[in-house]
N, C-alpha and C positions, 0 to 999 in steps of 0.2 A: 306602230303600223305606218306614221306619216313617212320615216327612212324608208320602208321596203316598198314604197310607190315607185323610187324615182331608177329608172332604167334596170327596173324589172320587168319580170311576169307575173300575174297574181292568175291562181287557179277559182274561178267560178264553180261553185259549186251548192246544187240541192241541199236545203238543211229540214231536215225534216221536224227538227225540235232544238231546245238550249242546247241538250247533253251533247246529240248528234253534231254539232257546230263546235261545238268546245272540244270534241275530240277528233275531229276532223283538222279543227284549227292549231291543234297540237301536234300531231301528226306530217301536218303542212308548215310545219316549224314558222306559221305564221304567214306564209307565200300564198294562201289560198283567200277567198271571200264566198263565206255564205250566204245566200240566198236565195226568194222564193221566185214563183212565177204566178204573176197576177192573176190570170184565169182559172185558178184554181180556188179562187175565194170566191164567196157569196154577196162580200159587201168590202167597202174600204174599210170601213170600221175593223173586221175580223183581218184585213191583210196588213192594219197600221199595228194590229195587237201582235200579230206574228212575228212582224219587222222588230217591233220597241223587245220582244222576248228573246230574238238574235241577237238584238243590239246590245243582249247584258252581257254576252260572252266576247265581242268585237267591238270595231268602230267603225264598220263599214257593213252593210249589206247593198246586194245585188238584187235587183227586182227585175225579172224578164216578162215583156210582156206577156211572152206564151205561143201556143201555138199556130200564131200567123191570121187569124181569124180578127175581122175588126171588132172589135167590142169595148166596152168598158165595163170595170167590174161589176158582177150582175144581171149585164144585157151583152146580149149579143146583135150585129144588125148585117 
């Protein structure tokens, strides 16, 4: 992964599960990163368990904050 950082593109992209990220990340002949978006979780706990489940098929994940709303996981304000 660390050669196809440098004066690349990498494709961001939703992973909804391991399987889904591993054939994505095949697909994307490795050019791609998956990852979630934080408002979508209930606690840090459940978004750290997601990230370490992407992170067995990768070495990178993408965490987007989300939908523009300020909050942190959990709360909204």
């Amino acid at each position: 992964m660390r050669e196809k950082l440098y004066d690349k593109f990498l494709f961001n992209f939703l992973a909804s599960d391991r399987d889904n990220a591993a054939a994505v990340m095949e697909a994307g002949s490795g050019y791609v990163v998956p990852g979630i978006v934080s408002d979508k979780f209930d606690s840090i706990e459940t978004a750290a368990e997601k990230v370490a489940e992407l992170k067995s098929v990768t070495d990178m994940v993408s965490i987007g904050l989300g939908g523009g709303e300020i909050q942190l996981i959990g709360r909204k304000y």
